[in-house]
C-alpha positions, -999 to 999 in steps of 0.1 A, spaced: -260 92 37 -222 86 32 -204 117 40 -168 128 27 -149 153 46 -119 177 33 -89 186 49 -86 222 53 -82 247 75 -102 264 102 -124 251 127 -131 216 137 -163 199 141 -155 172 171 -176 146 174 -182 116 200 -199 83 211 -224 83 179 -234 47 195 -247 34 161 -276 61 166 -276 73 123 -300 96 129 -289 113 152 -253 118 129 -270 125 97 -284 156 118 -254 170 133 -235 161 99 -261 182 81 -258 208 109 -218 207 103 -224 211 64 -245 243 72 -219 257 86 -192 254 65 -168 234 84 -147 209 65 -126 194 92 -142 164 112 -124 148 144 -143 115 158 -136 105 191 -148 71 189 -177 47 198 -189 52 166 -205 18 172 -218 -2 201 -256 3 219 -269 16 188 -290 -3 155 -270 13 125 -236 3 131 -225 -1 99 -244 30 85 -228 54 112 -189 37 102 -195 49 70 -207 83 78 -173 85 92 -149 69 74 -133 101 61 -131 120 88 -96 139 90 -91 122 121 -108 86 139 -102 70 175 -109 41 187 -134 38 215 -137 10 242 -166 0 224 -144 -3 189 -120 -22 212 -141 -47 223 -160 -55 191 -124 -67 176 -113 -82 213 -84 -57 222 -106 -54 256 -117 -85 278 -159 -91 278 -156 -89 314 -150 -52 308 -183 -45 299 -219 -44 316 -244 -69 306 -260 -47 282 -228 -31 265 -213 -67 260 -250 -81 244 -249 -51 220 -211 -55 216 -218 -87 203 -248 -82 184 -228 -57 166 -197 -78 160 -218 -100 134 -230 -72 119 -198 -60 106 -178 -66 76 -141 -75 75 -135 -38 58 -153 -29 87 -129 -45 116 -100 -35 93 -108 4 95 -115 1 131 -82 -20 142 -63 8 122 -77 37 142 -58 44 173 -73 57 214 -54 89 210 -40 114 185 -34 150 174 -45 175 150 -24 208 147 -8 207 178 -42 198 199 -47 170 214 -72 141 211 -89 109 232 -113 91 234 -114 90 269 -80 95 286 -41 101 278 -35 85 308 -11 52 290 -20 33 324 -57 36 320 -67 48 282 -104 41 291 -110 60 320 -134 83 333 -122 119 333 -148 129 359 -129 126 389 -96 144 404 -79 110 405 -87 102 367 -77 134 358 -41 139 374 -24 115 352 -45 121 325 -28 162 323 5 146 333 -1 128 299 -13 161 279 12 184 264 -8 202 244 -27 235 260 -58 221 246 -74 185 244 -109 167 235 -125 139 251 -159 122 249 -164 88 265 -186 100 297 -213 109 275 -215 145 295 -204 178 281 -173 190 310 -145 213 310 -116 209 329 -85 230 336 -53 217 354 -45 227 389 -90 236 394 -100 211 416 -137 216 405 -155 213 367 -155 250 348 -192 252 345 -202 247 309 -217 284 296 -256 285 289 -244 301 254 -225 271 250 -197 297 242 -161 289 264 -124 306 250 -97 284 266 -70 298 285 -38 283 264 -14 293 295 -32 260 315 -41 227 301 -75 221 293 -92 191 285 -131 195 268 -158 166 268 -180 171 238 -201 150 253 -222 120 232 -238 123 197 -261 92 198 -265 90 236 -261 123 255 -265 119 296 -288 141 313 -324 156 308 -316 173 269 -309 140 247 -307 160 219 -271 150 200 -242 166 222 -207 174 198 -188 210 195 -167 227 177 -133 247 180 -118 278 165 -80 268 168 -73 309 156 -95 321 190 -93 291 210 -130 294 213 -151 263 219 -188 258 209 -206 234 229 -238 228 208 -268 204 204 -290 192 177 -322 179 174 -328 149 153 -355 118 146 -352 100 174 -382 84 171 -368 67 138 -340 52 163 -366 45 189 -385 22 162 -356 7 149 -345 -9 186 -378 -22 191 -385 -38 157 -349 -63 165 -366 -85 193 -339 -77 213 -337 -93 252 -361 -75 272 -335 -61 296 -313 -46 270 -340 -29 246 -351 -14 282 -317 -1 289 -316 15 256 -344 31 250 -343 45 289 -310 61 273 -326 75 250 -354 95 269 -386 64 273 -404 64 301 -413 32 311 -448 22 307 
């Protein structure tokens, strides 16, 4: 289901690590329809683990605002194989020959990093040493706010929804409502967490949203088919090793 997206404003719909996982888009696009929001940031790894690769590039191609993932990065070769685990690089390059040549062209055009209305955007980390780390960690983190000049910033990449605030040592706990108002006196950096492969016990799809007026974030969830993305890994024969990998991700217990 392609999916245009207009410019206007109010509040953003922010969006991460999709990991070729269509369903689980379409259902958080639909959700972002239903809400009236027009504006769409994508933080990246659109593509990579994931069966629908170019089905989910699509989806997005509009978007007001598209960064490139390590998983983007390594499907054109900006990043080295070795990067990768054994199961990231086979799907890396399962999807590289599934892509067109308008495909790579979009995705060498996006960039790791950008900016929206004076707020900030990565797909992992500002950090220009280290654009692919991990904010999960005091250490990543320091040069990562050295980096951020904006009160507010989005990040996905780690797959788990976080908040973080400069000078807290510890993660601001996210609320049970899913409801948190940034303090704009402090950086903050927000993890939407992962659309197609959410961490943790819930694997329903992980995104927010952001009211720039009230500086208030939504963390939410939606629920989606995943059985239709379950089916679809097992019916491409893939090595043993990595459908296993992949469909532990997505919630299978082993038999």
């Amino acid at each position: 289901m392609p999916v245009g997206f207009e410019s206007s404003s109010g509040v953003l719909a922010i969006l991460s690590d999709i990991h070729g996982n269509r369903p689980a888009l379409e259902a958080v696009l639909d959700e972002v329809q239903s809400l009236g929001i027009t504006r769409v940031v994508v933080l990246g790894d659109v593509i990579g683990y994931g069966p629908f690769p170019n089905d989910c590039l699509r989806m997005v191609a509009k978007a007001e605002l598209n960064l490139q993932g390590n998983h983007e990065a390594g499907v054109i070769e900006r990043v080295p194989e070795y990067w990768f685990n054994d199961v990231a690089l086979g799907m890396i390059r399962w999807t590289r020959r599934k892509l067109t040549e308008s495909d790579r062209v979009m995705i060498r055009s996006w960039k790791s990093a950008g900016a929206v209305d004076g707020i900030q955007f990565a797909h992992a980390s500002l950090n220009p040493s280290n654009e692919f780390d991990y904010l999960l960690t005091l250490r990543a983190l320091l040069p990562h706010f050295s980096a951020q000049s904006a009160p507010v910033c989005f990040a996905g990449h780690t797959h788990i929804q976080a908040i973080w605030e400069e000078g807290n040592v510890d993660e601001v706990p996210v609320p049970k409502d899913g409801l948190h108002r940034c303090n704009l006196s402090t950086k903050t950096v927000i993890n939407v967490g992962s659309v197609g492969l959410p961490r943790g016990d819930d694997k329903r799809a992980a995104w927010a949203t952001y009211d720039p007026t009230t500086a208030l974030v939504h963390f939410r969830r939606t629920t989606y088919d995943i059985a239709e993305t379950i089916r679809t890994i097992r019916h491409l024969h893939l090595d043993p090793i990595i459908e296993d990998k992949l469909l532990k991700d997505l919630g299978v217990k082993a038999a």
